[in-house]
Backbone as JSON Lines, residues from 0, in Angstrom:
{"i":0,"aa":"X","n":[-1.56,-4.79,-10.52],"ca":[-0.77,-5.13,-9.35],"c":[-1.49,-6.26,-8.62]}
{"i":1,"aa":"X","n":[-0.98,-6.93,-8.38],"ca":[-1.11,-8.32,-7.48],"c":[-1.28,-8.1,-5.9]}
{"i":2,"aa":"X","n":[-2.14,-8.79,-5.33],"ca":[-2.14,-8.82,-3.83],"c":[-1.41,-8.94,-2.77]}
{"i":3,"aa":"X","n":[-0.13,-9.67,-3.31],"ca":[1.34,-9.5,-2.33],"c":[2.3,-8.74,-2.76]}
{"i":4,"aa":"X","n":[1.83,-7.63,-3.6],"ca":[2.62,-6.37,-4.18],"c":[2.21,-5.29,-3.51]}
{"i":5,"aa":"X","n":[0.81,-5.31,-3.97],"ca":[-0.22,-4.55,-2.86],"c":[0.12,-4.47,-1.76]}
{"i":6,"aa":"X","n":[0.08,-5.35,-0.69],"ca":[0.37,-5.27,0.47],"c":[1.9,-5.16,1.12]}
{"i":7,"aa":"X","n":[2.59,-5.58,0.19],"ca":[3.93,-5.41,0.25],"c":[4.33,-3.49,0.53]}
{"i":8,"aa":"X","n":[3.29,-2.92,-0.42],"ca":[3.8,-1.72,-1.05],"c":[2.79,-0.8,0.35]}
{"i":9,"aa":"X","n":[1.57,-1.33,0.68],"ca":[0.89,-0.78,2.03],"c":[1.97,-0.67,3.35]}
{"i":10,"aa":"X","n":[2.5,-2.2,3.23],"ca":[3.78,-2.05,4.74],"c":[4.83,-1.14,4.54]}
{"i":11,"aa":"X","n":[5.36,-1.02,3.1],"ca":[7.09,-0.01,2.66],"c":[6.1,1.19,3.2]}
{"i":12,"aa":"X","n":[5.07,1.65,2.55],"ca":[4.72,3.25,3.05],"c":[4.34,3.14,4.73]}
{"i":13,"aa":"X","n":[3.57,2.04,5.27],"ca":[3.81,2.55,6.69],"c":[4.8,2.36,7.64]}
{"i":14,"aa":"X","n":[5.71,1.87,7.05],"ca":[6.84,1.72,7.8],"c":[7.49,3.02,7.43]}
{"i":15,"aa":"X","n":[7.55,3.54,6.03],"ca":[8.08,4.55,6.01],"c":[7.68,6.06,6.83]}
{"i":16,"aa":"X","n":[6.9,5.43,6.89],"ca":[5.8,6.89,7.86],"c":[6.06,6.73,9.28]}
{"i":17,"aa":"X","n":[6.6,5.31,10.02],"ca":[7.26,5.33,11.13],"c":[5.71,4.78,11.98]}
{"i":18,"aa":"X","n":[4.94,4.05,11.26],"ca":[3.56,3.76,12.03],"c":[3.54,1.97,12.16]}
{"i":19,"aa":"X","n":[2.99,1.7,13.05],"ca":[2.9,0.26,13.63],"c":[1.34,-0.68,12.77]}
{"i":20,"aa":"X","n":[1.78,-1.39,12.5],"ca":[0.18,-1.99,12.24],"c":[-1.24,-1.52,13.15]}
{"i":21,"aa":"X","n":[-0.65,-1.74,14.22],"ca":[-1.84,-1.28,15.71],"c":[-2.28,0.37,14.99]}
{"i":22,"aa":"X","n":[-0.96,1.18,14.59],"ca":[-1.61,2.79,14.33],"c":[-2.28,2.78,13.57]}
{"i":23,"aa":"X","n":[-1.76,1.73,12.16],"ca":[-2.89,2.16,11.02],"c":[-3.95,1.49,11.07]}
{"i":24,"aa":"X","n":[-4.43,0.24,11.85],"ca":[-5.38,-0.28,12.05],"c":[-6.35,0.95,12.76]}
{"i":25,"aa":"X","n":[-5.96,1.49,13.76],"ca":[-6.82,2.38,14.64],"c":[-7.1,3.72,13.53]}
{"i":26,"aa":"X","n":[-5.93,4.03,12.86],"ca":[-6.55,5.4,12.18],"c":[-7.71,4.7,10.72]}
{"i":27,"aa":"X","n":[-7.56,3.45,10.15],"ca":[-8.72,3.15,9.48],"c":[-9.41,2.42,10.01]}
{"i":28,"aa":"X","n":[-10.07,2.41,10.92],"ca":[-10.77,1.44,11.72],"c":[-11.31,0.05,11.25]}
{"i":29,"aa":"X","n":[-10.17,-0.68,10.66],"ca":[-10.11,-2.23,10.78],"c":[-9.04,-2.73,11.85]}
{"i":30,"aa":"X","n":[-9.37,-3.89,11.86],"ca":[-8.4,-4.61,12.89],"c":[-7.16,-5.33,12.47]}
{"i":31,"aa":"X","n":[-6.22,-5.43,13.57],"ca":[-4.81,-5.07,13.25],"c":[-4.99,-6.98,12.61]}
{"i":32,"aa":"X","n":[-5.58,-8.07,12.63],"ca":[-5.43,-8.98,12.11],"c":[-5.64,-8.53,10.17]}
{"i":33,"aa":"X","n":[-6.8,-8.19,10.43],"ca":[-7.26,-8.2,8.58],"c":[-6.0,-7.06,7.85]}
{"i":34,"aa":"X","n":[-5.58,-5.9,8.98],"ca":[-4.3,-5.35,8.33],"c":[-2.93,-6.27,7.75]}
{"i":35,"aa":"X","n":[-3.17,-7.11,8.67],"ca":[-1.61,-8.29,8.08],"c":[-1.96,-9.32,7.31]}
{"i":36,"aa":"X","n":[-3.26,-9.55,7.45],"ca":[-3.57,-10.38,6.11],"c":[-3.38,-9.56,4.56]}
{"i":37,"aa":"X","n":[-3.89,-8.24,4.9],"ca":[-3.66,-7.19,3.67],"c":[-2.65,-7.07,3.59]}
{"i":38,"aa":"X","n":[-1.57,-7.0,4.39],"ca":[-0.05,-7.19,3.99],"c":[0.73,-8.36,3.59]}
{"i":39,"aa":"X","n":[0.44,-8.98,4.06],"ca":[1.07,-10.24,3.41],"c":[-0.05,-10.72,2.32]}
{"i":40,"aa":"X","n":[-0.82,-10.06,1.6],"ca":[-1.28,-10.38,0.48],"c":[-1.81,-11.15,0.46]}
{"i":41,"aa":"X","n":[-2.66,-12.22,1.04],"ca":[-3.54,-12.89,1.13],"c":[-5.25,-12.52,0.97]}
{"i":42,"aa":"X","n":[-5.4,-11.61,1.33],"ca":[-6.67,-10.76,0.43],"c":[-6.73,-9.76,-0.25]}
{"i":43,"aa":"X","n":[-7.71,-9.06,-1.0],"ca":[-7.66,-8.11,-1.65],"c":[-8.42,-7.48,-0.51]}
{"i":44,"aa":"X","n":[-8.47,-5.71,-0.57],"ca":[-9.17,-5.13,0.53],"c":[-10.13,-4.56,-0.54]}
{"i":45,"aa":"X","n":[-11.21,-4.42,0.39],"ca":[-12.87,-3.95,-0.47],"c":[-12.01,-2.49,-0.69]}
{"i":46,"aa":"X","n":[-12.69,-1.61,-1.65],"ca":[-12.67,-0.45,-2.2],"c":[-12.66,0.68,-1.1]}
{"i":47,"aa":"X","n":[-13.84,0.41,-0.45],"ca":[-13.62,1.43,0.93],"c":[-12.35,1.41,1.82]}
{"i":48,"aa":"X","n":[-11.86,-0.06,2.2],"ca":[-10.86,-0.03,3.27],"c":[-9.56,0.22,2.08]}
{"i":49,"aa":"X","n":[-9.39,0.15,0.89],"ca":[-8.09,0.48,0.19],"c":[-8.21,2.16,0.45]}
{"i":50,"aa":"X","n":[-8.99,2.77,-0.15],"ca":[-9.41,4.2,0.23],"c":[-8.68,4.83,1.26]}
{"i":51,"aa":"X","n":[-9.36,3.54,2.38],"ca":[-9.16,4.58,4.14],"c":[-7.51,4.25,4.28]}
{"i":52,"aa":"X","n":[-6.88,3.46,4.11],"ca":[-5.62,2.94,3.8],"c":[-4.85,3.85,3.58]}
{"i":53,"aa":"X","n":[-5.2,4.42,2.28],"ca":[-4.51,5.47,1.41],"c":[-4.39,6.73,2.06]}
{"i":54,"aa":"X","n":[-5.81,6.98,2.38],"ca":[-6.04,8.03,3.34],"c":[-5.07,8.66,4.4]}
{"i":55,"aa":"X","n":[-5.28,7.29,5.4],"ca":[-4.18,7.0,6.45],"c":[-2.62,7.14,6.7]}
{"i":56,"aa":"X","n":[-2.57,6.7,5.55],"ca":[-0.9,6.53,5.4],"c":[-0.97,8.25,4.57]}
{"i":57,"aa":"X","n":[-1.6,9.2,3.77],"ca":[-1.24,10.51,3.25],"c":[-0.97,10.32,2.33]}
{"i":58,"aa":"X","n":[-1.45,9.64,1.17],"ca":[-0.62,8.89,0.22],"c":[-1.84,8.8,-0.94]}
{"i":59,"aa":"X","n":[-1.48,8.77,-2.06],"ca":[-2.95,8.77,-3.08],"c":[-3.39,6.84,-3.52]}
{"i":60,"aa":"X","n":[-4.36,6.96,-3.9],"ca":[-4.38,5.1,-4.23],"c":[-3.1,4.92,-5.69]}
{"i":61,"aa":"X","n":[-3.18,6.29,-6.21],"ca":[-2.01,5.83,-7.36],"c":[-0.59,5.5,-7.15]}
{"i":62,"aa":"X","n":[-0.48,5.87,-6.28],"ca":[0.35,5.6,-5.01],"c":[0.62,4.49,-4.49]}
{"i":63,"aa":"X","n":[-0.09,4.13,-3.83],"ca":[-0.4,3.06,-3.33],"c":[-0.2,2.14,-4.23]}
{"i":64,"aa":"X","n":[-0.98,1.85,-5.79],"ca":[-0.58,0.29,-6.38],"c":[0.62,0.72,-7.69]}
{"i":65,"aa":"X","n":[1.5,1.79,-7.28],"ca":[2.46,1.97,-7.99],"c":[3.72,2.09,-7.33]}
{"i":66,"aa":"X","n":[4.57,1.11,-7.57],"ca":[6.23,1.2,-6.71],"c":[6.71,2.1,-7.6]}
{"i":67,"aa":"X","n":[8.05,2.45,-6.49],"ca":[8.68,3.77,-7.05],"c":[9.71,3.1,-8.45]}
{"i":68,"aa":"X","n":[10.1,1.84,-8.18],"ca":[10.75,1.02,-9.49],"c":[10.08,1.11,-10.6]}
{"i":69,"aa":"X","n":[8.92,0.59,-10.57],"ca":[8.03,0.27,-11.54],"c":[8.32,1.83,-12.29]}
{"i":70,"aa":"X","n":[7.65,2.9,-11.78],"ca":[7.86,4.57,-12.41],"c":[9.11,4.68,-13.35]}
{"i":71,"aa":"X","n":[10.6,4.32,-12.34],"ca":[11.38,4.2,-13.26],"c":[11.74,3.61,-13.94]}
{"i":72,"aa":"X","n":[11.46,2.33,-14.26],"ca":[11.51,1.09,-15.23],"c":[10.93,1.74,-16.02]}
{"i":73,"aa":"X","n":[10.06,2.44,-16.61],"ca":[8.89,2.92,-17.34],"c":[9.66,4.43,-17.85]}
{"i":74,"aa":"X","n":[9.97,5.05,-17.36],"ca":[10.75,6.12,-17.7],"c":[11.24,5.93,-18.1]}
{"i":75,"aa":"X","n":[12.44,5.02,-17.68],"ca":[14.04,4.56,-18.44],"c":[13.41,4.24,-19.92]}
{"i":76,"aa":"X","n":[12.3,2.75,-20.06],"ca":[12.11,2.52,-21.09],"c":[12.04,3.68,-22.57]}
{"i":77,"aa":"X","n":[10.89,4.71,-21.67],"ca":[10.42,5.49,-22.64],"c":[11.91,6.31,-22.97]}
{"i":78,"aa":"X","n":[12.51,6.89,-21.89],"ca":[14.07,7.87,-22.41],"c":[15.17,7.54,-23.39]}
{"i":79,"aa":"X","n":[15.16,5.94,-22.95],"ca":[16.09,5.32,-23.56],"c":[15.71,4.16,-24.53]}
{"i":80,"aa":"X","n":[14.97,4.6,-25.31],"ca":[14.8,3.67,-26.47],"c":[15.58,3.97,-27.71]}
């Protein structure tokens, strides 16, 4: 997964969770700038802050660099060959 997939897929789950950049910045204690750089994919986040991320949002890292498409693209393939 790519870095503006990544972060793409960090904003769908906290938006889905109904949380603001400001919340998840405060519940992993980075700041709400380096959070929107991580969303709009412009960096990769060190190992620890992907972690606290995951953490945050309730969500596993497999999770995290796997869209729910991708799962079924992959299913379909395997069902329907």
């Amino acid at each position: 997964m790519d870095t503006v997939s990544l972060g793409s897929r960090i904003r769908e789950i906290r938006e889905s969770h109904g949380l603001t950049q400001e919340e998840l910045a405060s519940k992993t204690g980075i700041s709400i700038k380096h959070l929107s750089v991580l969303e709009r994919g412009l960096k990769e986040p060190r190992l620890s802050t992907f972690l606290s991320i995951a953490e945050a949002l309730g969500t596993t890292p497999d999770e995290l660099l796997t869209s729910p498409n991708q799962d079924n693209e992959f299913i379909s393939a395997i069902l329907y060959k």
